[in-house]
C-alpha positions as CSV (number, residue, x, y, z in Angstrom):
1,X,0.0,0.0,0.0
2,X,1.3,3.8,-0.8
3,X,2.7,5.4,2.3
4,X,-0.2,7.7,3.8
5,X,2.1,10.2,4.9
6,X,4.2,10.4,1.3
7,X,0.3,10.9,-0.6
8,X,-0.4,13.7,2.3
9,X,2.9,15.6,1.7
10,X,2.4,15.4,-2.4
11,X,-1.0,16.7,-2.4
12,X,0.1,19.2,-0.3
13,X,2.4,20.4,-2.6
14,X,0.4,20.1,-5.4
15,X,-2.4,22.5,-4.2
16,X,0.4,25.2,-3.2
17,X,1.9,24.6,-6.4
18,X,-1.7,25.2,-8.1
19,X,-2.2,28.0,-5.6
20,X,1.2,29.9,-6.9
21,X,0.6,29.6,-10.3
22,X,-3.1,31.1,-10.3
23,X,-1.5,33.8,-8.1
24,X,1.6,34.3,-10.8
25,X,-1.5,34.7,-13.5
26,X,-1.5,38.5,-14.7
27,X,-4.8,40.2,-13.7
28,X,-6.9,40.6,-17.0
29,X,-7.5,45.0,-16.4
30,X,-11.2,46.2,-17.9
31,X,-11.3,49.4,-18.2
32,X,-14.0,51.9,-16.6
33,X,-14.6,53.0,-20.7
34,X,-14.8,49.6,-21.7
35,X,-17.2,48.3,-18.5
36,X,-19.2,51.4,-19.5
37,X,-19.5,50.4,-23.4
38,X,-20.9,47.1,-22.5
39,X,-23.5,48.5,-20.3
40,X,-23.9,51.8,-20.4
41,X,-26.6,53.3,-18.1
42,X,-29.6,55.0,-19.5
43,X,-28.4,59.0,-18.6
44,X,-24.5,57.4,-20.5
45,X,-26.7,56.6,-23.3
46,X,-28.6,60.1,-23.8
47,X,-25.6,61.6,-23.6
48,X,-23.6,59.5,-26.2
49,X,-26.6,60.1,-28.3
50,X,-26.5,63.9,-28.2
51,X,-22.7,64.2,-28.3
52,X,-23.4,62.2,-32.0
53,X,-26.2,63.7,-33.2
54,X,-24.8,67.2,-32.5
55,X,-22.3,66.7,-35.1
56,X,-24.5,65.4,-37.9
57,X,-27.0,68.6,-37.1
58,X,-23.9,71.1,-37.4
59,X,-22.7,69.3,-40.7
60,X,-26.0,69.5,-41.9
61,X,-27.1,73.1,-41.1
62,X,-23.5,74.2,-42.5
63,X,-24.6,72.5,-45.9
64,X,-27.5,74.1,-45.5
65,X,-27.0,77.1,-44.7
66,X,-24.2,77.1,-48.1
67,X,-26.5,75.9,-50.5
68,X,-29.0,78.7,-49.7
69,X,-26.4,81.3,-50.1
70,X,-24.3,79.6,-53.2
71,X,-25.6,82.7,-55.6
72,X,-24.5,85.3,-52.5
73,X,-21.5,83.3,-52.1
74,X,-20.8,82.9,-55.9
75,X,-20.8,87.3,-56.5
76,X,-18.2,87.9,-53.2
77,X,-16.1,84.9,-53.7
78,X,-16.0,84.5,-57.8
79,X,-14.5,87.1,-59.4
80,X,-17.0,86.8,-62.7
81,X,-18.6,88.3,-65.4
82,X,-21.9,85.7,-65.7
83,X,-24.0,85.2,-63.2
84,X,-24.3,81.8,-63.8
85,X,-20.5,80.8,-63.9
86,X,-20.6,82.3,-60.7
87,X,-23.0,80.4,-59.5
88,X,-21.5,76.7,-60.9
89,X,-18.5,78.2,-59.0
90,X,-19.7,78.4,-56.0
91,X,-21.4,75.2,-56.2
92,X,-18.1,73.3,-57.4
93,X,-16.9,74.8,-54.4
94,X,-19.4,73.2,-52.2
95,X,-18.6,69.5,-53.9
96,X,-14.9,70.5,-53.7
97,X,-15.3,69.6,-50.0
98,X,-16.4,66.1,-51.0
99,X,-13.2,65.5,-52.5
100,X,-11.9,65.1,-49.1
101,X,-14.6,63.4,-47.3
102,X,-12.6,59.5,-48.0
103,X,-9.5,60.4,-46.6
104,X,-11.3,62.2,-43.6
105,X,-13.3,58.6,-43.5
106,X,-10.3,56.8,-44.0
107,X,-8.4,58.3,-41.4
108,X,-11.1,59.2,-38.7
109,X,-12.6,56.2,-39.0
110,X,-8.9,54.7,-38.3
111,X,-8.8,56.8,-35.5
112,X,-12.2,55.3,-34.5
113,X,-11.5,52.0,-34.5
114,X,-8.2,52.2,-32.8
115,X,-8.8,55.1,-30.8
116,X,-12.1,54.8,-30.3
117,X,-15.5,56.9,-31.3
118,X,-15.0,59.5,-28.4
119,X,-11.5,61.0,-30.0
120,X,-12.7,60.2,-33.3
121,X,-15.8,62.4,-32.9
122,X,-14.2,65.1,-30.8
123,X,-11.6,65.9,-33.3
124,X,-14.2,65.9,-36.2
125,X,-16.5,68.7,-35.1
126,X,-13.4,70.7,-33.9
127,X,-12.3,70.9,-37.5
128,X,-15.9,71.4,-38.7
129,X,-16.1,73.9,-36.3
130,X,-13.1,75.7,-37.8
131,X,-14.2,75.5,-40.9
132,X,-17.4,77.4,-40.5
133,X,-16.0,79.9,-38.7
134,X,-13.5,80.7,-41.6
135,X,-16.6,80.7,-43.8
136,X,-18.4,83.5,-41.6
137,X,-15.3,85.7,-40.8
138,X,-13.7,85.5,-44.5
139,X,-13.5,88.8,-46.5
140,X,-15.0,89.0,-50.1
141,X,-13.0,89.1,-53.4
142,X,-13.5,93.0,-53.9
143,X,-11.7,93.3,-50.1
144,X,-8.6,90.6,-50.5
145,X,-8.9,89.1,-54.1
146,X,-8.1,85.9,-54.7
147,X,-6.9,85.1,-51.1
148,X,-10.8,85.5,-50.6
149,X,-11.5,82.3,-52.6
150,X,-8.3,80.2,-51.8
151,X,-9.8,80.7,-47.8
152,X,-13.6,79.4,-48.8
153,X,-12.1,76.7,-50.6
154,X,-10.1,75.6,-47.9
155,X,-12.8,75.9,-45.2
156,X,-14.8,73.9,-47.6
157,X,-12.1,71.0,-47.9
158,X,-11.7,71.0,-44.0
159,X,-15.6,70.7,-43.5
160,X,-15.4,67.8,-46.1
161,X,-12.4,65.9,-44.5
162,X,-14.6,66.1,-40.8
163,X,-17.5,65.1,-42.4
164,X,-16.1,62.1,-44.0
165,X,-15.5,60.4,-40.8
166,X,-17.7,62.7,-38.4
167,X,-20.8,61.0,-39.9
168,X,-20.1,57.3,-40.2
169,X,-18.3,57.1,-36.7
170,X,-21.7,59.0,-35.1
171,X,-24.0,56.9,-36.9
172,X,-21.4,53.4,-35.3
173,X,-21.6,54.8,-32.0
174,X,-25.1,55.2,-32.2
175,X,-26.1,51.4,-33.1
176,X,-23.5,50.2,-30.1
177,X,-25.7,52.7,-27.9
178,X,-28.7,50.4,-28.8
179,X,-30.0,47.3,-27.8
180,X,-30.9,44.7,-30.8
181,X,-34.8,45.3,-30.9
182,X,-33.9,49.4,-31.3
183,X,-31.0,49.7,-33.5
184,X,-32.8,51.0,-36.2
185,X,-34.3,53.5,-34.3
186,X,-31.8,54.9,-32.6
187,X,-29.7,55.1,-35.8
188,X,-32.3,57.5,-37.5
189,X,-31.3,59.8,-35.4
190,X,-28.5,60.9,-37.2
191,X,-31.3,61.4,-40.4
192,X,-33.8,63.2,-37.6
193,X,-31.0,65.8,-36.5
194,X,-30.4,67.0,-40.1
195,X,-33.7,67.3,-40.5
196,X,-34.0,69.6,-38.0
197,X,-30.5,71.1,-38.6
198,X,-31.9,71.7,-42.5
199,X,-35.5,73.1,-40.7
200,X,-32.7,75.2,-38.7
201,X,-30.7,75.9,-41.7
202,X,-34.1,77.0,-43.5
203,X,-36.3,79.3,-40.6
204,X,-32.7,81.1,-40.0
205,X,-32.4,81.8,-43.9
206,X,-36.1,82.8,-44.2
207,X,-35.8,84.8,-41.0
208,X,-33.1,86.8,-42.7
209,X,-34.6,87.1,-46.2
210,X,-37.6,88.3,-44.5
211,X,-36.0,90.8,-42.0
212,X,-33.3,92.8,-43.8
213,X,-32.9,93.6,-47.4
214,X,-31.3,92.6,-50.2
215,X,-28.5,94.8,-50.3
216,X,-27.9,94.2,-46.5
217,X,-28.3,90.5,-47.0
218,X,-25.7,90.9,-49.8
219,X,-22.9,92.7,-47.3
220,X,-22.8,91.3,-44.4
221,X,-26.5,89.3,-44.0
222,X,-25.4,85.7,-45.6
223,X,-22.7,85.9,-42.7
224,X,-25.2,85.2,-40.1
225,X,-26.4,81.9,-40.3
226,X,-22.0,80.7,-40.5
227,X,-22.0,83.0,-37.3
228,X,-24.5,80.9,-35.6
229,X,-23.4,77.5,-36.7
230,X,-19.5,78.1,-35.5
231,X,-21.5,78.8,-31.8
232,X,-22.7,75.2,-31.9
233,X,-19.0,73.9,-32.0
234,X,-18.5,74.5,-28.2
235,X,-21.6,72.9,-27.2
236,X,-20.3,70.0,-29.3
237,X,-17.2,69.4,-28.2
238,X,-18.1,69.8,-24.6
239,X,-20.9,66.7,-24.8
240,X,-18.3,65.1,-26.8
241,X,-15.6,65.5,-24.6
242,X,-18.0,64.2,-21.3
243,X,-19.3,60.8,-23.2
244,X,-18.1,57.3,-22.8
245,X,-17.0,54.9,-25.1
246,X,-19.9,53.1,-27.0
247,X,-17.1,50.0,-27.8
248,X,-13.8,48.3,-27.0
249,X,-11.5,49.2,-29.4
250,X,-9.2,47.3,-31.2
251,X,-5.9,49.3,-30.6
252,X,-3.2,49.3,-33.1
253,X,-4.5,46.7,-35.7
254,X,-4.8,46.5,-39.7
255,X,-8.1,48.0,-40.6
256,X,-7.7,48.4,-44.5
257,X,-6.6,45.6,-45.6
258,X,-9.2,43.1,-43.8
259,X,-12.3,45.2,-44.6
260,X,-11.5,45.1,-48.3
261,X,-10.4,41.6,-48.2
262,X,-13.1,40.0,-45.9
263,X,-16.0,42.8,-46.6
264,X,-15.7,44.0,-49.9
265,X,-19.4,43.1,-51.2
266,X,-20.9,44.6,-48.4
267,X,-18.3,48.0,-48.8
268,X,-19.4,48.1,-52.5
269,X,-22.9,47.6,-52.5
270,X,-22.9,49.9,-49.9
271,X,-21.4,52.7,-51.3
272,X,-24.3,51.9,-54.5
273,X,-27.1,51.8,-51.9
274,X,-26.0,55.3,-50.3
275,X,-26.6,56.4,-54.0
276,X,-30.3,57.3,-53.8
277,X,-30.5,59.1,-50.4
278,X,-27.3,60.8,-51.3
279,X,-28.6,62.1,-54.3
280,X,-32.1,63.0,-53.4
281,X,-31.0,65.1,-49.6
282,X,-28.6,67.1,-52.4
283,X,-31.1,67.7,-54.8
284,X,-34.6,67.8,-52.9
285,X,-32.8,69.8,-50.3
286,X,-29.9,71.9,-50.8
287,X,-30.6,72.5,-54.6
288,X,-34.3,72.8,-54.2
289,X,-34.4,76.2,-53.0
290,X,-32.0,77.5,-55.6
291,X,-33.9,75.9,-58.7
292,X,-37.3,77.2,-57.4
293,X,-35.8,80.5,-57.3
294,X,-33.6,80.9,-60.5
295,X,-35.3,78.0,-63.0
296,X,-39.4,78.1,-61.8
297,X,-38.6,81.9,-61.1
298,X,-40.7,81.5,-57.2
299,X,-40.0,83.7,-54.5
300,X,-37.1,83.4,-52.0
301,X,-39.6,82.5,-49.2
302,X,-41.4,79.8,-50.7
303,X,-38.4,78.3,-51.9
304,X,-37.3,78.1,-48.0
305,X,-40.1,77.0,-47.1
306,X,-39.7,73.7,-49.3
307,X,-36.4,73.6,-47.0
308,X,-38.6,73.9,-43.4
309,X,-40.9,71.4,-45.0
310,X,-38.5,68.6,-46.3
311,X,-36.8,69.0,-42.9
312,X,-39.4,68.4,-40.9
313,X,-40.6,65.6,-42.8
314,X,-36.9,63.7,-42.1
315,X,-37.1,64.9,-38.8
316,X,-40.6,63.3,-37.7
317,X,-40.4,60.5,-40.9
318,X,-37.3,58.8,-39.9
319,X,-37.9,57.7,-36.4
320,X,-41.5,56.6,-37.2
321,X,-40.2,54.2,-40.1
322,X,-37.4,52.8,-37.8
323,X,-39.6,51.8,-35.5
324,X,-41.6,49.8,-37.9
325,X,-38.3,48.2,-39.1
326,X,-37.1,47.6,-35.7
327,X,-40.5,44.9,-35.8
328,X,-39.6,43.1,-39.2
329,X,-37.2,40.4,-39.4
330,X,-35.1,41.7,-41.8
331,X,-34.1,44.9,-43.3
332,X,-34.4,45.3,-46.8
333,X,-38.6,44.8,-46.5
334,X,-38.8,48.9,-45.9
335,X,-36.5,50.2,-48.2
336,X,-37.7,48.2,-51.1
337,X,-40.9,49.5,-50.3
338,X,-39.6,53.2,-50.1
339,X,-36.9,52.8,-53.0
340,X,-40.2,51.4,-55.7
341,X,-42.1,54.6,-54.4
342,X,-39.6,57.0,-54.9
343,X,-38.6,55.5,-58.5
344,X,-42.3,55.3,-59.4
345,X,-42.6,59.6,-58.1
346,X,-39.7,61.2,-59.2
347,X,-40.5,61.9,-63.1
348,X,-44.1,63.2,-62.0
349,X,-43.1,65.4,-59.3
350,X,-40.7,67.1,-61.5
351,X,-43.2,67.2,-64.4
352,X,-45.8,69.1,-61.9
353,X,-42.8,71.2,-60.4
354,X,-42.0,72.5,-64.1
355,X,-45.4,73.3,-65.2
356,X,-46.4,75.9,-62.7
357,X,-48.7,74.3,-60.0
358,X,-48.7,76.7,-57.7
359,X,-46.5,77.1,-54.5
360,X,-48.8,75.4,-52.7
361,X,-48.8,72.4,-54.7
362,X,-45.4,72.6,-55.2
363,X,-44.4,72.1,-51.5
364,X,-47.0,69.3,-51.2
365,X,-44.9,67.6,-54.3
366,X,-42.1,68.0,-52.8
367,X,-43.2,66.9,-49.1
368,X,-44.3,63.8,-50.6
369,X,-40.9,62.8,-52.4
370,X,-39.0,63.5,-49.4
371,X,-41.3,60.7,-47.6
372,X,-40.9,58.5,-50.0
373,X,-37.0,59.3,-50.4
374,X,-35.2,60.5,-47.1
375,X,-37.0,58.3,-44.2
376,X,-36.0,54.7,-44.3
377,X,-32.4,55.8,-43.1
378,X,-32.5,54.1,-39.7
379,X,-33.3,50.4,-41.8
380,X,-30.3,51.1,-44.5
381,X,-27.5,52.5,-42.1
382,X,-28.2,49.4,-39.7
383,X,-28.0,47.0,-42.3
384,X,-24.7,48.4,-43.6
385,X,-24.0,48.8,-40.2
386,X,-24.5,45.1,-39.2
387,X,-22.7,43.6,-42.0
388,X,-18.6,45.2,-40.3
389,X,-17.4,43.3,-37.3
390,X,-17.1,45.7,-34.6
391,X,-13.3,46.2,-34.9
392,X,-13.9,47.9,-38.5
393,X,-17.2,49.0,-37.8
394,X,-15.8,52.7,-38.1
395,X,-13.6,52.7,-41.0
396,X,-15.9,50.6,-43.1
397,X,-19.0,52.7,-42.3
398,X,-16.8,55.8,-42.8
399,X,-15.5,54.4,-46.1
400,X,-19.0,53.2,-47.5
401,X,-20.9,56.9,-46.2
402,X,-17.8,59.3,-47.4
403,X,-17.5,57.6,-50.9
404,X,-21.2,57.0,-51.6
405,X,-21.7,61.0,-50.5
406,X,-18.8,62.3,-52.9
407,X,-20.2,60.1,-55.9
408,X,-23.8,60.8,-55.9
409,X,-24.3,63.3,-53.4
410,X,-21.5,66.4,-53.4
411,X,-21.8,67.0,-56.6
412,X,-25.3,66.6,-57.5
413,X,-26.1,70.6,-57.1
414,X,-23.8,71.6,-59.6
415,X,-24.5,68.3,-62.0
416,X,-28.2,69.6,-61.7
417,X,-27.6,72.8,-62.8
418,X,-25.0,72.4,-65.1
419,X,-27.0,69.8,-66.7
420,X,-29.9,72.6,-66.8
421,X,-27.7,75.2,-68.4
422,X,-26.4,72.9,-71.0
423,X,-29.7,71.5,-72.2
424,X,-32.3,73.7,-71.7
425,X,-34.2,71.5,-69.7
426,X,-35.6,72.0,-66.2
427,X,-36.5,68.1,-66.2
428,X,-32.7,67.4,-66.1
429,X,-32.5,66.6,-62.0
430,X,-35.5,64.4,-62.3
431,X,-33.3,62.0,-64.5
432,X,-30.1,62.1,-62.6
433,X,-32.2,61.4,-59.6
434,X,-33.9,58.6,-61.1
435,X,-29.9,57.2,-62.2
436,X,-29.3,57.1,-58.4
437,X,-32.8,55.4,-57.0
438,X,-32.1,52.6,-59.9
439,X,-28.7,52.2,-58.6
440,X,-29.8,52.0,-55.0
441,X,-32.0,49.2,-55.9
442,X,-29.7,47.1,-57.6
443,X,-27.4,47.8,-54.9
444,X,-30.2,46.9,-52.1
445,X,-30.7,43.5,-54.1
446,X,-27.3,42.4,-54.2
447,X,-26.3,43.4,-50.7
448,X,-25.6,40.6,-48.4
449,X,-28.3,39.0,-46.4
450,X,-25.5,37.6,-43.7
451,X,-25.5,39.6,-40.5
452,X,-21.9,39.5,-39.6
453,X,-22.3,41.4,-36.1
454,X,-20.3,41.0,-33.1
């Protein structure tokens, strides 16, 4: 028989041997940001929401604001004989900031997904911030030449590089914010605040237009509404610099190379699918109020009113639909629906716009098109969203939103009217937006059904 004594002493040993080795483990640390990403508390929560939805409302309500005073903009900044070169000038200026929305996504949403979304987001609206405030505080051609345009151009390209990874890493951070059953939801709330940053954008134009005159408008007037959006920078970055991380972040990794090797269907067809909403926010929109001014020769107010209208209509559309999406079992159901409607409206709604209906009609038109259009957001992004892992989440969201914006989107204002002052036919946007919503579809067919989520 084995010596009792000997088996005592061995299992002795063995149990301080087992004792000093789970001591000489190294304690795993979790971080306070990354305990609070997993669960974040409901007051955590509203305030990561507001910190990303600030952003997307000042991006919005700059672009805004810029498209409604592209013809001011176009006589200080463009040194021109024709009032229409001018005013393609000024409107190449506001695509030129396009240009730089994929490296801004490219490198922000780097930063995202290695820094994580806090840094990412409060270095984005500091530089959009900037921007505007060269915008409002920028001399005219007649007072410094052609230092005067070199400036807006360069405020332009820094509001594009921000906005190329300001919008993609908000609309990341606010899917992580969400449980399952919500995500769609709480994702349109990056299309509800520019709504209500264009319905800002709009009342603040139509405020001015209404209480000063032109001349006065045409000095120092169109400054105003840059004024006000370079004050919504601070409240920004202070909500941005008191939130808490939505996400662990994978630090220091290879983000490029695996979302184009492992995820390049769902970056492609992603960038396609941004093609339609992209097109038709830049057209029904920011364009809008400039073609129902100089091509269907309405008044200044009406045409800002379309502005109020469509934002309003994002504002209260987008969270209704996501909540309907939120209750079907996939996502593609809704946008279907919305992408047939908006394909099957588009030619007629120009065709009514072009043939005097009337201002009231006319802003019924095009209240209708922007339901049909610019609502199913929160059912898209989250699809787009849902097919990155979480560690390139950022970057490829940034990458699909950026690219998809520059193609269809940044340039769409002056495509319209270019394409307007080269044919001779007001109908011209209705076909470029009806290119885009058949692209979307296609896109929307082919995108992957696998959910690769966390």
């Amino acid at each position: 028989m084995p010596n009792k004594k000997l088996l005592g002493t061995c299992t002795t040993l063995k149990n301080k041997s087992n004792v000093k080795m789970t001591a000489a483990l190294p304690a795993i640390p979790v971080s306070a940001s990354a305990a609070q990403a997993t669960a974040p508390t409901s007051a955590q929560s509203k305030r990561v929401i507001w910190a990303a939805v600030i952003g997307n409302g000042l991006i919005t309500y700059d672009f805004t604001v810029y498209g409604f005073s592209a013809v001011t903009i176009g006589h200080l900044f463009f040194s021109s004989g024709s009032p229409l070169t001018s005013l393609l000038l000024s409107l190449a200026t506001f695509g030129a900031g396009f240009a730089m929305r994929p490296l801004g996504a490219l490198i922000i949403g780097i930063l995202a997904d290695n820094k994580g979304r806090k840094a990412a987001l409060t270095f984005s609206i500091a530089l959009m911030t900037l921007g505007t405030g060269i915008i409002a505080c920028t001399p005219s051609y007649a007072s410094i030449g052609a230092s005067a345009t070199l400036l807006l151009v360069l405020a332009r390209l820094m509001q594009g590089f921000a906005a190329g990874g300001e919008i993609g890493v908000s609309t990341v951070v606010l899917m992580e914010s969400a449980a399952q059953g919500r995500r769609c939801y709480l994702v349109s709330w990056r299309g509800a605040s520019q709504g209500v940053a264009a319905l800002a954008g709009a009342l603040v134009g139509a405020g001015i237009t209404a209480a000063l005159t032109p001349e006065a408008i045409h000095h120092w007037g169109w400054r105003i509404p840059f004024v006000l959006g370079m004050l919504i920078g601070p409240v920004g970055l202070y909500l941005r610099g008191h939130m808490v991380e939505t996400g662990a972040q994978a630090r220091h990794r290879p983000i490029l190379k695996p979302v184009f090797a492992h995820h390049s269907r769902a970056l492609w067809f992603g960038i396609l699918l941004t093609a339609a909403p992209a097109a038709s926010v830049y057209v029904m929109v920011y364009y809008m109020p400039t073609y129902l001014v100089t091509i269907l020769h309405l008044s200044p107010v009406v045409s800002l009113l379309s502005a109020c209208l469509a934002g309003t209509i994002i504002f209260l559309g987008n969270p209704l639909l996501a909540r309907i999406a939120d209750r079907q079992r996939g996502r593609k159901t809704l946008q279907y629906i919305t992408l047939i409607g908006s394909i099957v409206l588009v030619y007629p709604a120009f065709l009514a716009l072009t043939h005097g209906v009337g201002n009231t009609v006319s802003l019924l038109i095009i209240g209708g098109y922007a339901v049909a259009a610019l609502t199913n957001g929160g059912a898209a992004w989250v699809m787009i969203l849902e097919a990155f892992p979480r560690r390139y989440r950022a970057t490829g969201m940034s990458m699909t939103d950026s690219f998809g914006a520059t193609i269809f989107g940044g340039f769409a204002p002056f495509i319209a009217a270019w394409s307007i002052g080269a044919t001779g036919n007001s109908m011209a946007p209705a076909w470029y937006l009806l290119a885009a919503l058949c692209i979307s579809l296609f896109a929307l067919i082919r995108f992957p059904d696998v959910v690769e989520d966390d």
